[in-house]
N, CA, C and O atoms as CSV, one atom per row, in Angstrom:
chain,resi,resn,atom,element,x,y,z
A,1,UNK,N,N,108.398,111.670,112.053
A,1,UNK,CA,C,107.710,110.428,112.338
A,1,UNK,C,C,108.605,109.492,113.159
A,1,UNK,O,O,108.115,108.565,113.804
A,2,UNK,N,N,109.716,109.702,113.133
A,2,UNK,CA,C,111.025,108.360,113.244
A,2,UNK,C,C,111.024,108.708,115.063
A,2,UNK,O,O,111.151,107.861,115.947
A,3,UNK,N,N,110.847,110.153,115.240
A,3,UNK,CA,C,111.045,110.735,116.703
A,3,UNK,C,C,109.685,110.472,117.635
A,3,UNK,O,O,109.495,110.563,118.848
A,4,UNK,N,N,108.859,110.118,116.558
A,4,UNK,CA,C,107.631,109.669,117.230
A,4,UNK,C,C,107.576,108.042,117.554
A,4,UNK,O,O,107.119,107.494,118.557
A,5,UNK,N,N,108.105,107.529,116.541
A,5,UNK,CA,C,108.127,106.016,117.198
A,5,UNK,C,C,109.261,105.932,118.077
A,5,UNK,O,O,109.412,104.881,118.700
A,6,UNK,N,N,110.053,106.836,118.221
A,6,UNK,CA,C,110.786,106.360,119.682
A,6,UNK,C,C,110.042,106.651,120.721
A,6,UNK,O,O,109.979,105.818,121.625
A,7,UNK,N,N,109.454,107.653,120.808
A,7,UNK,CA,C,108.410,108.108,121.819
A,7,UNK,C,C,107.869,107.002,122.051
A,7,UNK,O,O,108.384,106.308,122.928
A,8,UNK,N,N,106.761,106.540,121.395
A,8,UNK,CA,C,106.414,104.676,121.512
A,8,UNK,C,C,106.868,103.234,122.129
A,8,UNK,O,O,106.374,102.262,122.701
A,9,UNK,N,N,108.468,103.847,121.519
A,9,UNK,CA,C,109.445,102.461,121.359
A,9,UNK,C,C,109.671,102.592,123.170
A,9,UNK,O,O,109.703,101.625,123.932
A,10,UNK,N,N,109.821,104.163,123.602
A,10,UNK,CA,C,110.113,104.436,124.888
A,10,UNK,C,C,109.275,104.213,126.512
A,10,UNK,O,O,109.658,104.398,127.667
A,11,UNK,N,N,107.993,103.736,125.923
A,11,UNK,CA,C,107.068,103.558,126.523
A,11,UNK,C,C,106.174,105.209,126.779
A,11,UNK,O,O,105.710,105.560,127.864
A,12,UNK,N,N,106.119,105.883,125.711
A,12,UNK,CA,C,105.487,106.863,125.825
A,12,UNK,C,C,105.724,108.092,126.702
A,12,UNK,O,O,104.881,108.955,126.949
A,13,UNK,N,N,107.616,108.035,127.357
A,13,UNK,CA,C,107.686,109.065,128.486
A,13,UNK,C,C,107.705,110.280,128.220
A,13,UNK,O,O,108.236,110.807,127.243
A,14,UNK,N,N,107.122,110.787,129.081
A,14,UNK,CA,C,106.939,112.176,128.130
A,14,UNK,C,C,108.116,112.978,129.109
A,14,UNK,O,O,108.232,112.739,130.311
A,15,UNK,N,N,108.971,113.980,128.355
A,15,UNK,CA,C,110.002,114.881,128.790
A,15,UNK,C,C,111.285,114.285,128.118
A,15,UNK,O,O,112.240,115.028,128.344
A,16,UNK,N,N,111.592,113.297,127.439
A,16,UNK,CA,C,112.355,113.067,126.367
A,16,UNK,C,C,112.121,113.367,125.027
A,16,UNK,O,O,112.389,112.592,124.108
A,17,UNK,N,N,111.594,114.551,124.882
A,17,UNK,CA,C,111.165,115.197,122.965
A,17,UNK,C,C,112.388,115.196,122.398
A,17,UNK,O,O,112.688,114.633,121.345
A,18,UNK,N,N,113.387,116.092,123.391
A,18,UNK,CA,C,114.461,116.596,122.847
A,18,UNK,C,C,115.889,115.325,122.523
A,18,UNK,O,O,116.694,115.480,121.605
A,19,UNK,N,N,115.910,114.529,123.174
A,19,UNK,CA,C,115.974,113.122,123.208
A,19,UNK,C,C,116.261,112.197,121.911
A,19,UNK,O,O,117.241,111.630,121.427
A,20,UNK,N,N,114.682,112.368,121.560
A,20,UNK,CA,C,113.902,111.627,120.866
A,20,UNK,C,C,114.069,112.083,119.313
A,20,UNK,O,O,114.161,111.344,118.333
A,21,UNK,N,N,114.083,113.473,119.356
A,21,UNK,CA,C,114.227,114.295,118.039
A,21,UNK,C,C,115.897,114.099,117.760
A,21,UNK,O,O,116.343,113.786,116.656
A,22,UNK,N,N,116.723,114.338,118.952
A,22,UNK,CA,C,118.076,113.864,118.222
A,22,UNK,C,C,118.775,112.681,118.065
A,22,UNK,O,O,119.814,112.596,117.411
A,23,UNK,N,N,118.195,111.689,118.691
A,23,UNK,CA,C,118.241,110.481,117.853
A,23,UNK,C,C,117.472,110.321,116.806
A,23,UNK,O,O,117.921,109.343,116.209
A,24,UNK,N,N,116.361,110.830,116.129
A,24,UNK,CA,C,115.799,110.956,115.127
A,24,UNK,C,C,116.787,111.046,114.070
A,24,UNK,O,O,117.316,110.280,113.265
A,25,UNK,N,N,116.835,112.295,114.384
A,25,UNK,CA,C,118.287,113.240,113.695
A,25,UNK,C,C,119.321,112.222,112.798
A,25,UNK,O,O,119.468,111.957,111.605
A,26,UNK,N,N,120.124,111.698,114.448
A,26,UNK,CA,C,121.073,111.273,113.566
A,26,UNK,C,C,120.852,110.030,112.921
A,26,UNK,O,O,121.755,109.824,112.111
A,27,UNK,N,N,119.990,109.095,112.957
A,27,UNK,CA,C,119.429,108.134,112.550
A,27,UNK,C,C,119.202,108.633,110.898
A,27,UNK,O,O,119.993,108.135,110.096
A,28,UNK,N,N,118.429,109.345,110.494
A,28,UNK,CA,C,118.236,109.668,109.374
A,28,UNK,C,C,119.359,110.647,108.715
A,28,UNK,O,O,119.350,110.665,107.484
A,29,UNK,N,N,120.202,111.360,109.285
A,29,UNK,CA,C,121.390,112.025,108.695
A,29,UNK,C,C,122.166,110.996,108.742
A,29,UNK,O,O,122.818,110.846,107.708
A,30,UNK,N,N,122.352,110.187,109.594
A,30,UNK,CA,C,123.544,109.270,109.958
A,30,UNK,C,C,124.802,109.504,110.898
A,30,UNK,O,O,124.667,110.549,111.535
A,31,UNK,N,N,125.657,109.020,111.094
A,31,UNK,CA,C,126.608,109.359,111.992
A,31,UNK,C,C,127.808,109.253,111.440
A,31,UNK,O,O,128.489,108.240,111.600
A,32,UNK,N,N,128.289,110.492,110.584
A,32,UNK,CA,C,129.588,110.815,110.430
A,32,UNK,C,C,130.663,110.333,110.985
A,32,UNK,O,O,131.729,110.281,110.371
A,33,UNK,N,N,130.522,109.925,112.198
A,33,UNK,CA,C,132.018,109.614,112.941
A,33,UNK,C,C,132.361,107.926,112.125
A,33,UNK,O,O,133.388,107.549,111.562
A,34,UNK,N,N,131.237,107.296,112.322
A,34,UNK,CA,C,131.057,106.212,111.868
A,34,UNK,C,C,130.575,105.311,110.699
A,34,UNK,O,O,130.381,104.096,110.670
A,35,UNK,N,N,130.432,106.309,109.698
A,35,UNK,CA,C,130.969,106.312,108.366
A,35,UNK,C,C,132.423,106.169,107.825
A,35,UNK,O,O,133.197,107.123,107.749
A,36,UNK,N,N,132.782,104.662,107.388
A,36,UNK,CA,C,133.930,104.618,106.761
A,36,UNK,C,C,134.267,105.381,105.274
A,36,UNK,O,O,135.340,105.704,104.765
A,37,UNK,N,N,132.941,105.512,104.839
A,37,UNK,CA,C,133.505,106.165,103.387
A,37,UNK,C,C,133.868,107.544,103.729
A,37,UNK,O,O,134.931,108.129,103.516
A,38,UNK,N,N,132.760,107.976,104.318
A,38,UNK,CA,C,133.633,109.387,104.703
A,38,UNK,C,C,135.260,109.210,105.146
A,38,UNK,O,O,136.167,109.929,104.725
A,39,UNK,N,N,135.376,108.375,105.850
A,39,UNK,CA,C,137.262,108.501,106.455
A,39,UNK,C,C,137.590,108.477,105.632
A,39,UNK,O,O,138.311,109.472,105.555
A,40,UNK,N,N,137.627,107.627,104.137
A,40,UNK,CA,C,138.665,107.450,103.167
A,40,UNK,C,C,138.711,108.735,102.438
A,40,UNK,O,O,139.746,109.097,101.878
A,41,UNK,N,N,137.612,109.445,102.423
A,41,UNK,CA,C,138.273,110.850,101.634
A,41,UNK,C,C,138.865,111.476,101.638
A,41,UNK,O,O,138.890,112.308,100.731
């Protein structure tokens, strides 16, 4: 759903799926690099 409202957010362009799905991605996994709790472990 999250990859679909960027689609939206994007003005609907179509040929950014792949794009769209991995900012999905890390949005809902999150971004490891930039997680401090992770560093402290």
């Amino acid at each position: 759903m999250l990859a679909y409202q960027l689609f939206c957010q994007s003005g609907y362009q179509h040929g950014k799926d792949h794009e769209h799905w991995l900012e999905a991605e890390r949005r809902v996994l999150g971004d490891p690099g930039s997680n401090e709790e992770l560093m402290l472990v």
